[in-house]
Biopython code that builds the backbone (N, CA, C, O; Angstrom):
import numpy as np
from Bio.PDB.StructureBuilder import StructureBuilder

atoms = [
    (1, "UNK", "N", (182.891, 86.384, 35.187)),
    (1, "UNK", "CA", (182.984, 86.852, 33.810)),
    (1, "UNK", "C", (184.126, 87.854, 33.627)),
    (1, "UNK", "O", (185.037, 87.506, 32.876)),
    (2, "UNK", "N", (184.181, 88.803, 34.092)),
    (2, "UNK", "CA", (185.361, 89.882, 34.364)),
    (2, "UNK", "C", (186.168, 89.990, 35.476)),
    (2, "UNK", "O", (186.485, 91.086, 35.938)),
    (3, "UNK", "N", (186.726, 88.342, 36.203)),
    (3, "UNK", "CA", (187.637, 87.927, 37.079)),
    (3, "UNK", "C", (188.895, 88.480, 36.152)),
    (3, "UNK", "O", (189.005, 88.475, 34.926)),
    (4, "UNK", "N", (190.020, 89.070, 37.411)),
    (4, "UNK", "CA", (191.153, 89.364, 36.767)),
    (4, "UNK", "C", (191.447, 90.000, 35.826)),
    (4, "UNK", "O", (192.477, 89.859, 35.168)),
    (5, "UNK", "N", (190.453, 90.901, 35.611)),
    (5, "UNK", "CA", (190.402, 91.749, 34.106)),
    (5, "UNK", "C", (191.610, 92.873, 34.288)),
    (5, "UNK", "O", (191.541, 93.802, 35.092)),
    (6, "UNK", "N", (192.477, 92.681, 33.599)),
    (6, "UNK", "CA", (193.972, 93.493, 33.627)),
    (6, "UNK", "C", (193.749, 93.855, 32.049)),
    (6, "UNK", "O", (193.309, 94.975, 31.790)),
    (7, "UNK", "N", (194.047, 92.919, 30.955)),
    (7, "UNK", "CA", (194.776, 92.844, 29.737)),
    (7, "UNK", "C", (193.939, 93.801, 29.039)),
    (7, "UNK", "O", (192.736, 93.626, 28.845)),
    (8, "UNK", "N", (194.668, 94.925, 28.626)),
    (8, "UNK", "CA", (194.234, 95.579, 27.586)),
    (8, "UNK", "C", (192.626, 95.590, 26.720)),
    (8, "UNK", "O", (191.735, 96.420, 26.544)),
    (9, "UNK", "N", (192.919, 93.931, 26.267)),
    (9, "UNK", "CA", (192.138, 93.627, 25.116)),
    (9, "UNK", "C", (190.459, 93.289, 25.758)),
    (9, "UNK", "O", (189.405, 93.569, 25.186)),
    (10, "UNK", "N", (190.644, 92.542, 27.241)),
    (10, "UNK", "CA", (189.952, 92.700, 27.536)),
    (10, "UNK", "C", (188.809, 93.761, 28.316)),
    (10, "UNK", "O", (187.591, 93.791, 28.491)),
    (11, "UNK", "N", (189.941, 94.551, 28.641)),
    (11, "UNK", "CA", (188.682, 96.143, 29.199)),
    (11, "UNK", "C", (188.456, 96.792, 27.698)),
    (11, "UNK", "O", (187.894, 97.886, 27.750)),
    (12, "UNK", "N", (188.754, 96.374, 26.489)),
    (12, "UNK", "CA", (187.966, 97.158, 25.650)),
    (12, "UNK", "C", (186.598, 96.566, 25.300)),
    (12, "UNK", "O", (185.686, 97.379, 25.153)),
    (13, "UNK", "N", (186.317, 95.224, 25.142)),
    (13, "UNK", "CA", (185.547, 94.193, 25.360)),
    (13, "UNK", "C", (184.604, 94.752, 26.814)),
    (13, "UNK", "O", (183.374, 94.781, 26.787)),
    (14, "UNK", "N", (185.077, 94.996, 27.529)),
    (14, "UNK", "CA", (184.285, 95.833, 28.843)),
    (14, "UNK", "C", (183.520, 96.707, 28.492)),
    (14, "UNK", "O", (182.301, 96.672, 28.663)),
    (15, "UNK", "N", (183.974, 97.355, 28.105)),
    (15, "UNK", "CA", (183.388, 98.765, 27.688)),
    (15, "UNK", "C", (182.320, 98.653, 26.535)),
    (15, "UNK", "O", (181.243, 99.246, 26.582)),
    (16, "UNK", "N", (182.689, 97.889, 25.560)),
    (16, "UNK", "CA", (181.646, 97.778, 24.481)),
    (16, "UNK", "C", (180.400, 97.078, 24.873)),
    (16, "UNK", "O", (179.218, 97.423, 24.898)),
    (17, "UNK", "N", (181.359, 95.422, 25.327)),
    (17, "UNK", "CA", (179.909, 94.887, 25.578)),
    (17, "UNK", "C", (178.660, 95.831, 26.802)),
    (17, "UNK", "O", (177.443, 96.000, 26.727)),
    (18, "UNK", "N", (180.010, 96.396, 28.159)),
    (18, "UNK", "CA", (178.642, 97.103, 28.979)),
    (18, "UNK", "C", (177.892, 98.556, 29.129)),
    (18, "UNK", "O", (177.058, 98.994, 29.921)),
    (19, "UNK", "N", (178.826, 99.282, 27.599)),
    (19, "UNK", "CA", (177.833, 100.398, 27.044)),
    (19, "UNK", "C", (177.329, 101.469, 28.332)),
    (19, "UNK", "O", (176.307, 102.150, 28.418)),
    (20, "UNK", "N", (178.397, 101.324, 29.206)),
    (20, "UNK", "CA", (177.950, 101.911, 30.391)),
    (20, "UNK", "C", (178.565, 103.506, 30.755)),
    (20, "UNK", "O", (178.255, 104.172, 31.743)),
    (21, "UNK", "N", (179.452, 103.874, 29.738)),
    (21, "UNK", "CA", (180.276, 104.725, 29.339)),
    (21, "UNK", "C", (180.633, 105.435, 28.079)),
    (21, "UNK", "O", (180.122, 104.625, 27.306)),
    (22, "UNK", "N", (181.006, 106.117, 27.503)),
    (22, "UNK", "CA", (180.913, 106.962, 25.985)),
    (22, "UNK", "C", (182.462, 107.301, 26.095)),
    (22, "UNK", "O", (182.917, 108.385, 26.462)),
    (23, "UNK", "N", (183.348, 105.944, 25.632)),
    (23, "UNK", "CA", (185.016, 106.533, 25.314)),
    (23, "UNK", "C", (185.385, 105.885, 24.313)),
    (23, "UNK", "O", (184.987, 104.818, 23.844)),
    (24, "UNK", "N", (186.058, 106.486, 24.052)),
    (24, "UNK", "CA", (186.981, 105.978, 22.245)),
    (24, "UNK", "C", (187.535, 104.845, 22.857)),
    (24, "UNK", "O", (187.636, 104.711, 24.077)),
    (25, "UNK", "N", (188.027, 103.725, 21.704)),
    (25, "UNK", "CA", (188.993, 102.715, 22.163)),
    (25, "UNK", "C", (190.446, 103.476, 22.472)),
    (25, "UNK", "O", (191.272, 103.082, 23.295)),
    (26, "UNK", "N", (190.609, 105.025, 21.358)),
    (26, "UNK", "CA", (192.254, 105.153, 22.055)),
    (26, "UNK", "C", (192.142, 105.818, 23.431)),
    (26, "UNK", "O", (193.148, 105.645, 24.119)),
    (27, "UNK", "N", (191.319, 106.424, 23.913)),
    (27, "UNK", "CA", (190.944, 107.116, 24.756)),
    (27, "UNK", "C", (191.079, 105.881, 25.778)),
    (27, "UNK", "O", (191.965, 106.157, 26.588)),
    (28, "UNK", "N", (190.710, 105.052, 25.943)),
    (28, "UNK", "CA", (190.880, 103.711, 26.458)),
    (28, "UNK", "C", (191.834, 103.568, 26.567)),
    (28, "UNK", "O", (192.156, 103.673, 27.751)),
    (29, "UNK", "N", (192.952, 103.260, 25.663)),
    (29, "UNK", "CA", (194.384, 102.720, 25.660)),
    (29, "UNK", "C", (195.265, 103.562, 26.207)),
    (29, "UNK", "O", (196.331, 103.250, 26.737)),
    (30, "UNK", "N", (194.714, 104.870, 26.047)),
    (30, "UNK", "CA", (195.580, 106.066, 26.961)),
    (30, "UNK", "C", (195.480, 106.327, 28.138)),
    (30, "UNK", "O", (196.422, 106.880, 28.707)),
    (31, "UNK", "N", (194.296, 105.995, 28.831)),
    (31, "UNK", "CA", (194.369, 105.993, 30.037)),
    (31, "UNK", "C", (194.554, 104.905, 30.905)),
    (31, "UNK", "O", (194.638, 104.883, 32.133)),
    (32, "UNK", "N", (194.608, 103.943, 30.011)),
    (32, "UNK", "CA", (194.881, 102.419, 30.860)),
    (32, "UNK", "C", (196.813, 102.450, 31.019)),
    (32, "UNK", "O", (197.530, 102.015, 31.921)),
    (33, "UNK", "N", (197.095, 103.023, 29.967)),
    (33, "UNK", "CA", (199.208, 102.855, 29.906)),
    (33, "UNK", "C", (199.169, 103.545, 30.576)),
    (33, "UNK", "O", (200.327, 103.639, 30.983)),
    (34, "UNK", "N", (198.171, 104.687, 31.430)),
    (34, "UNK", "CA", (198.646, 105.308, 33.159)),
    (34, "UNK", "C", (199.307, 104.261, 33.955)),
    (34, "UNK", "O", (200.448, 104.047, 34.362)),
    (35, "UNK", "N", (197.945, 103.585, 34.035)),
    (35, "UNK", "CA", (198.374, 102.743, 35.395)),
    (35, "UNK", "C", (199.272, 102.102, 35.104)),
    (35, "UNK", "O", (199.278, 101.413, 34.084)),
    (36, "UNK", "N", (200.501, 102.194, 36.146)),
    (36, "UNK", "CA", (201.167, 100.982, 35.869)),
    (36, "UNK", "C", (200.782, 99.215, 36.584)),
    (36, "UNK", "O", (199.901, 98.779, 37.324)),
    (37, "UNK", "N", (201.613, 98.793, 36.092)),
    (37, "UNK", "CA", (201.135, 97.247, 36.661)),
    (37, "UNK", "C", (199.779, 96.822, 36.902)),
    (37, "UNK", "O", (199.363, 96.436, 37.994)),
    (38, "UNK", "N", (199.237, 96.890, 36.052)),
    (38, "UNK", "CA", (197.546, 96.906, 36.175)),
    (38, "UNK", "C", (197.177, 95.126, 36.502)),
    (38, "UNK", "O", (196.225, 94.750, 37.187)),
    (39, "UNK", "N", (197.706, 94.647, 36.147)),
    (39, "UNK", "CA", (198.043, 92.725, 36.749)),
    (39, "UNK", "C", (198.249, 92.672, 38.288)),
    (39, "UNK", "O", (197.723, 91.677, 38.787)),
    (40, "UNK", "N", (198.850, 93.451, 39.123)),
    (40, "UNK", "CA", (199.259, 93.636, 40.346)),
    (40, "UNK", "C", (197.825, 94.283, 40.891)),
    (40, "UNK", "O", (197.529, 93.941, 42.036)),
    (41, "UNK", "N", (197.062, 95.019, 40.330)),
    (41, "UNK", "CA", (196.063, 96.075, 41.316)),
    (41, "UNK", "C", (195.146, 95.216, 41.085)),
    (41, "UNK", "O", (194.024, 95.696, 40.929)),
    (42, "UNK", "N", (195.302, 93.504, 40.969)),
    (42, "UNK", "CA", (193.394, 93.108, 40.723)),
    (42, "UNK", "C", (194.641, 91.362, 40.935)),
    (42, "UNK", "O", (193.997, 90.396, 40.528)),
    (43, "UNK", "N", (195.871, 90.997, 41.359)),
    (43, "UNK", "CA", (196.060, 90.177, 41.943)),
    (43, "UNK", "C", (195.469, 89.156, 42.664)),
    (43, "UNK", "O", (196.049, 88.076, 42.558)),
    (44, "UNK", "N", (194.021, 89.187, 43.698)),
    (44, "UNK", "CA", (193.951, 88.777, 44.391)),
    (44, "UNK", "C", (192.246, 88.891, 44.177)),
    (44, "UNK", "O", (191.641, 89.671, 43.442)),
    (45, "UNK", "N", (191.794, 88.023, 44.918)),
    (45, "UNK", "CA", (190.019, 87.895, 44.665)),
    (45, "UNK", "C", (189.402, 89.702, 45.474)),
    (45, "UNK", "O", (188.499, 90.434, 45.070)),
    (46, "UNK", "N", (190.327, 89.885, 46.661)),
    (46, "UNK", "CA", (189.757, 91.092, 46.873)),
    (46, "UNK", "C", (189.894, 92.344, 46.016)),
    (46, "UNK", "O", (189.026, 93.213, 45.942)),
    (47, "UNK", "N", (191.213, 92.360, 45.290)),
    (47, "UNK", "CA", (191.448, 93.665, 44.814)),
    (47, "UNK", "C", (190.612, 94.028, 43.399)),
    (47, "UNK", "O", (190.485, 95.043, 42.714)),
    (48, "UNK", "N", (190.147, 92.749, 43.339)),
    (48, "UNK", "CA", (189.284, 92.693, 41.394)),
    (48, "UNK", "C", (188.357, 93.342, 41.770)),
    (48, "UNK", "O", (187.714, 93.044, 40.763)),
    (49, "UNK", "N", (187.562, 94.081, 42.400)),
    (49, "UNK", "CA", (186.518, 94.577, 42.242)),
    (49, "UNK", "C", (186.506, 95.808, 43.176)),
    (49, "UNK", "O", (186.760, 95.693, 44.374)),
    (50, "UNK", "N", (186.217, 96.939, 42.621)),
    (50, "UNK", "CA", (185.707, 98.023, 43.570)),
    (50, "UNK", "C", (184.806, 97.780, 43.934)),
    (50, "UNK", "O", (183.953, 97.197, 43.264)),
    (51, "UNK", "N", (184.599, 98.283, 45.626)),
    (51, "UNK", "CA", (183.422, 98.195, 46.943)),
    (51, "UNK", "C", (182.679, 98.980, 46.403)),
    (51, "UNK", "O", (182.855, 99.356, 45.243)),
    (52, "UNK", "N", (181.784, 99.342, 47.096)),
    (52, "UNK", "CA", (180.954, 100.217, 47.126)),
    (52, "UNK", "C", (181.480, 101.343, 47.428)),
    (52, "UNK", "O", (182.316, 101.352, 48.331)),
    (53, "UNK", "N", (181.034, 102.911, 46.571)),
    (53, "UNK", "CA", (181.753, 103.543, 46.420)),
    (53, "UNK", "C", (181.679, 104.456, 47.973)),
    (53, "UNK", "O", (182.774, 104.773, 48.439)),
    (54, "UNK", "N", (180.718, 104.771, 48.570)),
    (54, "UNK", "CA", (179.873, 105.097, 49.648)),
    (54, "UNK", "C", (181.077, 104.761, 50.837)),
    (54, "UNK", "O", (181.428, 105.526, 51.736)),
    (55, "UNK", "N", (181.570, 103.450, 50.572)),
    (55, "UNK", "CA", (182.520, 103.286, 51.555)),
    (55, "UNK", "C", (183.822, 104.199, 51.434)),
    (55, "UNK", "O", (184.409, 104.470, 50.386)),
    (56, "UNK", "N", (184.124, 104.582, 52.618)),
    (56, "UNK", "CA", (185.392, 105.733, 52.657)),
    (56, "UNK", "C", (186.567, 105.355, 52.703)),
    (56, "UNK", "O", (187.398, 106.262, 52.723)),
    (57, "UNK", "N", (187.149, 103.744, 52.741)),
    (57, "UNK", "CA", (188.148, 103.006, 53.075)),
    (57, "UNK", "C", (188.267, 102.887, 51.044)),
    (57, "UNK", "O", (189.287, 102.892, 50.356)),
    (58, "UNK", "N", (186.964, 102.803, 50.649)),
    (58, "UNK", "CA", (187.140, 102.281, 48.757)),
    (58, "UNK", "C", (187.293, 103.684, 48.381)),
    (58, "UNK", "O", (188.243, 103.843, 47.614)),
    (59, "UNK", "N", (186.746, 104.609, 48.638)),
    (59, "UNK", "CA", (187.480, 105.860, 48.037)),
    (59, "UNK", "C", (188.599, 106.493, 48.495)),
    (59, "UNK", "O", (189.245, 107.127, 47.661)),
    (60, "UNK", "N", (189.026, 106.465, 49.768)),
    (60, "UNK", "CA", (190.545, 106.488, 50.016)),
    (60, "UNK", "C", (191.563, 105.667, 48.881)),
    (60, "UNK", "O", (192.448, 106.184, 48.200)),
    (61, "UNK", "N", (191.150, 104.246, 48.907)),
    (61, "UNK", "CA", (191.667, 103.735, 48.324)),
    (61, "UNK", "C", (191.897, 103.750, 46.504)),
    (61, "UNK", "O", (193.040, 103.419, 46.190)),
    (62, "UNK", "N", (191.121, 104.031, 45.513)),
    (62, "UNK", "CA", (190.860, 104.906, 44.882)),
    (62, "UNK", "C", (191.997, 105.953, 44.079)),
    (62, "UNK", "O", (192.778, 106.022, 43.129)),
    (63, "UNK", "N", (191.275, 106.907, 45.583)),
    (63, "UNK", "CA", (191.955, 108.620, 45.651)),
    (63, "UNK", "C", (193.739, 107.925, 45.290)),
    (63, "UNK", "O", (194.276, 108.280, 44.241)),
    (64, "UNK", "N", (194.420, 107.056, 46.162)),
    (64, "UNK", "CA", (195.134, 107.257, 46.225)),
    (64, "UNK", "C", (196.195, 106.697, 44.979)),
    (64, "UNK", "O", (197.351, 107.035, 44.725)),
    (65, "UNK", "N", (195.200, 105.594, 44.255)),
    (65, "UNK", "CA", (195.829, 105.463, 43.199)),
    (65, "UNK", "C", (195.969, 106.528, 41.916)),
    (65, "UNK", "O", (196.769, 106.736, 41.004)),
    (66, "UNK", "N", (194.886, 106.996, 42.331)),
    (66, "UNK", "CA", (194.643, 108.208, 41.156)),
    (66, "UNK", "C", (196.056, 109.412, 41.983)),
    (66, "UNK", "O", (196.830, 109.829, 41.121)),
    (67, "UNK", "N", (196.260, 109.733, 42.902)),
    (67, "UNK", "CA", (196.891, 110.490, 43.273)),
    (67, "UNK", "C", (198.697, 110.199, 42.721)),
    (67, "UNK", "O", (199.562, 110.988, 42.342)),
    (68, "UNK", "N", (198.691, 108.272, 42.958)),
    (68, "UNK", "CA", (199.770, 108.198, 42.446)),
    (68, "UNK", "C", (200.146, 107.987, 41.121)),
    (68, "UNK", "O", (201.281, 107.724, 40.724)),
    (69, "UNK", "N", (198.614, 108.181, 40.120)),
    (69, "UNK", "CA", (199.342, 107.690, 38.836)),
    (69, "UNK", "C", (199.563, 109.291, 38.133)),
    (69, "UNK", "O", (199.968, 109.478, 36.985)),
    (70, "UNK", "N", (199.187, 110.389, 39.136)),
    (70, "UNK", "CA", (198.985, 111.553, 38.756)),
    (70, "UNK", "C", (200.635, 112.344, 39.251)),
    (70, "UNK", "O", (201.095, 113.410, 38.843)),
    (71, "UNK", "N", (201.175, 111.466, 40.151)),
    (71, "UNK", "CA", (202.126, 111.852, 40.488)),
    (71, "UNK", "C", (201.860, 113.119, 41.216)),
    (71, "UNK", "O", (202.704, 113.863, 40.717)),
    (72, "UNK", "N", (201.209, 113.818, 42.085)),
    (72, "UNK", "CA", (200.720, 114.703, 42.695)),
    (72, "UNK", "C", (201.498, 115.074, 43.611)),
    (72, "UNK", "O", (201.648, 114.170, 44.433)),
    (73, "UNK", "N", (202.265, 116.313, 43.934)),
    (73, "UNK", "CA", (202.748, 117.109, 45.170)),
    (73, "UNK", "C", (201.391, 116.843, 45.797)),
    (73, "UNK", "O", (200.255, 116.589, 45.395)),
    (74, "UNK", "N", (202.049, 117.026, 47.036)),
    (74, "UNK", "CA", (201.779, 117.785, 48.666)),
    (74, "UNK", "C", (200.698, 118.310, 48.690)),
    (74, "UNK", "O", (199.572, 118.106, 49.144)),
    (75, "UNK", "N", (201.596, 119.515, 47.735)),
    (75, "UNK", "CA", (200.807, 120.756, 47.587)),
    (75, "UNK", "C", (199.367, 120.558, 47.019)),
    (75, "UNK", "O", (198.268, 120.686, 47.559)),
    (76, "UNK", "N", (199.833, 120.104, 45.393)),
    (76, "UNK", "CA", (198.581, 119.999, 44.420)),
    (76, "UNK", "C", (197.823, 119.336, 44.875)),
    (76, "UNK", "O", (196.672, 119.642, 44.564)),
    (77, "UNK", "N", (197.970, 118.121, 45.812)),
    (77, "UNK", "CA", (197.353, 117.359, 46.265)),
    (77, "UNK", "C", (195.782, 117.813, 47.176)),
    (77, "UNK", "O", (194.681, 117.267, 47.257)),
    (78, "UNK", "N", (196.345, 119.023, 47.733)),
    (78, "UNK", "CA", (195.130, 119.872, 48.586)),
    (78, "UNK", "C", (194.346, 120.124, 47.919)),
    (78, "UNK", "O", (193.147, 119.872, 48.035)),
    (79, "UNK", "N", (195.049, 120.830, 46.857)),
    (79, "UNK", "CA", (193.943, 121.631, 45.684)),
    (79, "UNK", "C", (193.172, 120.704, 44.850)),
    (79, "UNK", "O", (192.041, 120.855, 44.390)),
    (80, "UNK", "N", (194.103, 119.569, 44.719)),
    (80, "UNK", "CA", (192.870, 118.058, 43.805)),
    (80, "UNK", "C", (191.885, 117.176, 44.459)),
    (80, "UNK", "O", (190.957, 116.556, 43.940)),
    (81, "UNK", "N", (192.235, 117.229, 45.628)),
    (81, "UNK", "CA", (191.911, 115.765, 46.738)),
    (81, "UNK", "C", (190.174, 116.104, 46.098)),
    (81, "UNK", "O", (189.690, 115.394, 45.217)),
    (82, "UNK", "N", (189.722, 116.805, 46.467)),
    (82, "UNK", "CA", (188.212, 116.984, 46.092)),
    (82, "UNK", "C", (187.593, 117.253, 44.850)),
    (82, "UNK", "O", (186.492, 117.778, 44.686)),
    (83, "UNK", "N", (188.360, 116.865, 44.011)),
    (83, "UNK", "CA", (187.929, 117.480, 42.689)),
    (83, "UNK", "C", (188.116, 115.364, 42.390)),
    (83, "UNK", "O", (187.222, 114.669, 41.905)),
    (84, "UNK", "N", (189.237, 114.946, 42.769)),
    (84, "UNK", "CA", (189.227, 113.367, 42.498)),
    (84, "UNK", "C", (188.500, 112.432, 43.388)),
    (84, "UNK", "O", (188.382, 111.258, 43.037)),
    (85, "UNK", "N", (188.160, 112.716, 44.154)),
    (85, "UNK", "CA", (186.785, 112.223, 45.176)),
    (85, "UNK", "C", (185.440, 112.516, 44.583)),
    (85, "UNK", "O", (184.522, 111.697, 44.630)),
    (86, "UNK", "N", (185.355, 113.497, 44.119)),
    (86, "UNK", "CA", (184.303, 113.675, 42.843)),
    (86, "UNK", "C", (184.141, 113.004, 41.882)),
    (86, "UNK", "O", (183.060, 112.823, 41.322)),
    (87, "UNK", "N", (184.927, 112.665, 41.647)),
    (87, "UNK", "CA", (185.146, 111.966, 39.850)),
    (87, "UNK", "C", (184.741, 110.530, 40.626)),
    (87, "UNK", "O", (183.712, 109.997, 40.210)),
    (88, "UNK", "N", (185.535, 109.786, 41.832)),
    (88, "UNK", "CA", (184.968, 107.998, 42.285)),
    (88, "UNK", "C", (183.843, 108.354, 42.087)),
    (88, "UNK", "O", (183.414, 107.833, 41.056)),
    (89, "UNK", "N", (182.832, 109.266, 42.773)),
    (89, "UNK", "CA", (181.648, 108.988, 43.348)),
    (89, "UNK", "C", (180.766, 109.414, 42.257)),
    (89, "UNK", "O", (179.578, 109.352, 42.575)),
    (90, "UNK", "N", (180.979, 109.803, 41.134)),
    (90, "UNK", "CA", (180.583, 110.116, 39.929)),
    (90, "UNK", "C", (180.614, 108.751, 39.100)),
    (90, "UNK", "O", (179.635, 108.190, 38.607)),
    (91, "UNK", "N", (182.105, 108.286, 39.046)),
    (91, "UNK", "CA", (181.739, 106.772, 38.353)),
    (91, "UNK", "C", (181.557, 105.723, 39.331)),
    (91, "UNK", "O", (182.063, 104.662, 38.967)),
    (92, "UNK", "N", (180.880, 105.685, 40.685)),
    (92, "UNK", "CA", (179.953, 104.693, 41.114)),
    (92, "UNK", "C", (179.158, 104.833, 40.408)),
    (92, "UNK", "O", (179.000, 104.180, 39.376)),
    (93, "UNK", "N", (178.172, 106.123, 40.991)),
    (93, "UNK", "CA", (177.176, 106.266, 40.188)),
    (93, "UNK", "C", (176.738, 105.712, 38.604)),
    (93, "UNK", "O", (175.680, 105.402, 38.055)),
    (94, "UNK", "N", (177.972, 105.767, 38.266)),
    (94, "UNK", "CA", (177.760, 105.748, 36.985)),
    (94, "UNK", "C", (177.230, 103.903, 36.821)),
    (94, "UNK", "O", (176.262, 103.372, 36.277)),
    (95, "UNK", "N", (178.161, 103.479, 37.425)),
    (95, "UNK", "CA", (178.211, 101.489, 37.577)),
    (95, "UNK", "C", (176.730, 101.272, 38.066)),
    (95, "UNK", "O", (175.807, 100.612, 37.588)),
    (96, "UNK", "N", (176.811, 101.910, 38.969)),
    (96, "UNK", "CA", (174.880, 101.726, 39.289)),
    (96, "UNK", "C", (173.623, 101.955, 38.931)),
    (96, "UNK", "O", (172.612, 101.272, 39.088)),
    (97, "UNK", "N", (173.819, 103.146, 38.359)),
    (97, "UNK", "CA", (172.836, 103.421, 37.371)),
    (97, "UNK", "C", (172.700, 102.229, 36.142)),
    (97, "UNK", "O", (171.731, 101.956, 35.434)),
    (98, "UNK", "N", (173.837, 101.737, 36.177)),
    (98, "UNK", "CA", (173.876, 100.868, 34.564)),
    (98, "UNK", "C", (173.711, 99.281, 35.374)),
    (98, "UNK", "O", (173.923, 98.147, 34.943)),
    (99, "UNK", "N", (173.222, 99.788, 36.774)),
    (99, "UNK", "CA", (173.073, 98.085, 37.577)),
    (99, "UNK", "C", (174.268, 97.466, 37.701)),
    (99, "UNK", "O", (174.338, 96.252, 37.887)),
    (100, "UNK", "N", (175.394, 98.300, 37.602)),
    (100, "UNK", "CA", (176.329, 97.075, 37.339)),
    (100, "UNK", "C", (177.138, 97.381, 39.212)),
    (100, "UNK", "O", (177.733, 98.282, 39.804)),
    (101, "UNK", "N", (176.638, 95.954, 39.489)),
    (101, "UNK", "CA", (177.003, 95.892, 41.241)),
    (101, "UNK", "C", (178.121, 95.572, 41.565)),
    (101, "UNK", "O", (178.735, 96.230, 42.405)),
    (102, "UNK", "N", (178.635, 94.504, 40.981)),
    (102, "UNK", "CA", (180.300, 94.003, 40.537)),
    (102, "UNK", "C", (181.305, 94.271, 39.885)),
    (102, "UNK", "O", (181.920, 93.435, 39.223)),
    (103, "UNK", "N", (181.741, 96.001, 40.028)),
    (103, "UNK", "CA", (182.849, 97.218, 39.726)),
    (103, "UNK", "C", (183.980, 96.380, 39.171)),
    (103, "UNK", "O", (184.639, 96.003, 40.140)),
    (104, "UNK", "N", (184.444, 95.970, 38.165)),
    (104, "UNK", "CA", (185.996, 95.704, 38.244)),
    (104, "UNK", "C", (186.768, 96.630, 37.949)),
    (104, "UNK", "O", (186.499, 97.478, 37.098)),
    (105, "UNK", "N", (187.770, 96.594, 38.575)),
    (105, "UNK", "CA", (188.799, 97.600, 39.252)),
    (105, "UNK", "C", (189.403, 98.717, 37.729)),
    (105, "UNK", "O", (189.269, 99.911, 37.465)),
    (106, "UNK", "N", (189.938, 97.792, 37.180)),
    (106, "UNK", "CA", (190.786, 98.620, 35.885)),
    (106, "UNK", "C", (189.872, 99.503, 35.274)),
    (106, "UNK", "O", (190.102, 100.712, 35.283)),
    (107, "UNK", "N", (188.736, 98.978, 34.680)),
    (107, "UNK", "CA", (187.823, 99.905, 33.732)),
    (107, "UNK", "C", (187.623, 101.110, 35.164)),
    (107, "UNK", "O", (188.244, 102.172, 35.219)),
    (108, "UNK", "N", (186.845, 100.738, 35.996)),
    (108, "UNK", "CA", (186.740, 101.657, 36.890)),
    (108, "UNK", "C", (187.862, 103.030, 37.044)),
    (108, "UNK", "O", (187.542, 104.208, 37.198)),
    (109, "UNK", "N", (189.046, 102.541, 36.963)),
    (109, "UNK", "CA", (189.897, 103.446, 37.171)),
    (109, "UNK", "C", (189.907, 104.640, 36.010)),
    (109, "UNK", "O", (189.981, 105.869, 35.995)),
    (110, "UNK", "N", (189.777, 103.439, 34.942)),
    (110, "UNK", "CA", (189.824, 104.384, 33.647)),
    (110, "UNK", "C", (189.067, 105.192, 33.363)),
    (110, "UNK", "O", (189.375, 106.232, 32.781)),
    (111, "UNK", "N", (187.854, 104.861, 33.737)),
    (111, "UNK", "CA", (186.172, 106.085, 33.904)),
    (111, "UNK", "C", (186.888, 107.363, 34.587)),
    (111, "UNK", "O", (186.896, 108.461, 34.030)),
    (112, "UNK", "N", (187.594, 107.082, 36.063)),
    (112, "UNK", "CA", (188.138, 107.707, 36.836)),
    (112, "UNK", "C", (189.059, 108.661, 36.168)),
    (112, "UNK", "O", (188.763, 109.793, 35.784)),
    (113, "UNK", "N", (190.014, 108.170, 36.089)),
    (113, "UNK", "CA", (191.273, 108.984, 34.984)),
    (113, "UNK", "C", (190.397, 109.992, 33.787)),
    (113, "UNK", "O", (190.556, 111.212, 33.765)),
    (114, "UNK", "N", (189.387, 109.201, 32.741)),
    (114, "UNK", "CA", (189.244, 109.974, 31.905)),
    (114, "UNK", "C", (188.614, 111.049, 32.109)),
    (114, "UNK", "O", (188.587, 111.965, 31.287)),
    (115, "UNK", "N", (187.893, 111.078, 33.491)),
    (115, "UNK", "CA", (186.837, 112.143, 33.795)),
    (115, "UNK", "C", (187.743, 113.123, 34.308)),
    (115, "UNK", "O", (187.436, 114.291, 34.069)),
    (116, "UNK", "N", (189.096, 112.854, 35.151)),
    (116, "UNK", "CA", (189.860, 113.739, 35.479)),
    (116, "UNK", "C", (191.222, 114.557, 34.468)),
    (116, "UNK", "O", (191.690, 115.690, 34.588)),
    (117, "UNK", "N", (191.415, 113.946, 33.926)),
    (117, "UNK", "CA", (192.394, 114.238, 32.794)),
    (117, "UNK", "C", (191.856, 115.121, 31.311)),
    (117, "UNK", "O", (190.677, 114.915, 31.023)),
    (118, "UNK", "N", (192.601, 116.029, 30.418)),
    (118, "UNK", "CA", (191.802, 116.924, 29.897)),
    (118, "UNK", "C", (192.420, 116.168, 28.514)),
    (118, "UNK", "O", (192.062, 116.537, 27.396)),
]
sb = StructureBuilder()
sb.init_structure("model")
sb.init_model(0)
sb.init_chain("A")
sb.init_seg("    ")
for serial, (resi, resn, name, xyz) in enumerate(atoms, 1):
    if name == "N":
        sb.init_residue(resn, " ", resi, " ")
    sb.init_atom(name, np.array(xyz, "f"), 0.0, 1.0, " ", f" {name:<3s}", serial, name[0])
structure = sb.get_structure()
């Protein structure tokens, strides 16, 4: 159902139909024109879906996109690393609580981003 979910139009359609989250549609559109190439990060049958969040290889993995769409020093990087490891394991939670076992990647990110961004 949400194979390959990149396009815009469809993570707003995400969000409404799975009510699993409380964000504006622009709030949506602003944190999705972060990522770049959002077609590239869900390419492939593995990359469409975030693991389980529990796993440390899926929140590395994650961390590090958030790190690069944040453009993060070195430095800042020390001072954020745990404040954005917070925020994955906050929107697992969040996917699970709402049952939803099959994470796709983009909305996920965007839960991610909006919880970290002011």
């Amino acid at each position: 159902m949400y194979e390959k979910m990149y396009e815009l139009d469809a993570i707003i359609e995400f969000f409404k139909a799975e009510d699993l989250y409380d964000i504006k549609e622009d709030r949506i559109k602003e944190m999705y024109n972060l990522i770049s190439n959002p077609h590239l990060r869900v390419n492939d049958t593995d990359k469409q879906w975030v693991a389980d969040t529990i796993q440390e290889s899926e929140v590395t993995t994650i961390a590090n996109v958030i790190k690069e769409i944040f453009n993060y020093s070195r430095f800042a990087w020390t001072k954020e690393e745990d404040k954005v490891i917070h925020a994955i394991h906050q929107v697992g939670t969040i996917f699970s609580h709402n049952k939803i076992t099959i994470k796709p990647r983009i909305p996920f990110y965007i839960i991610v981003l909006d919880k970290l961004r002011d």
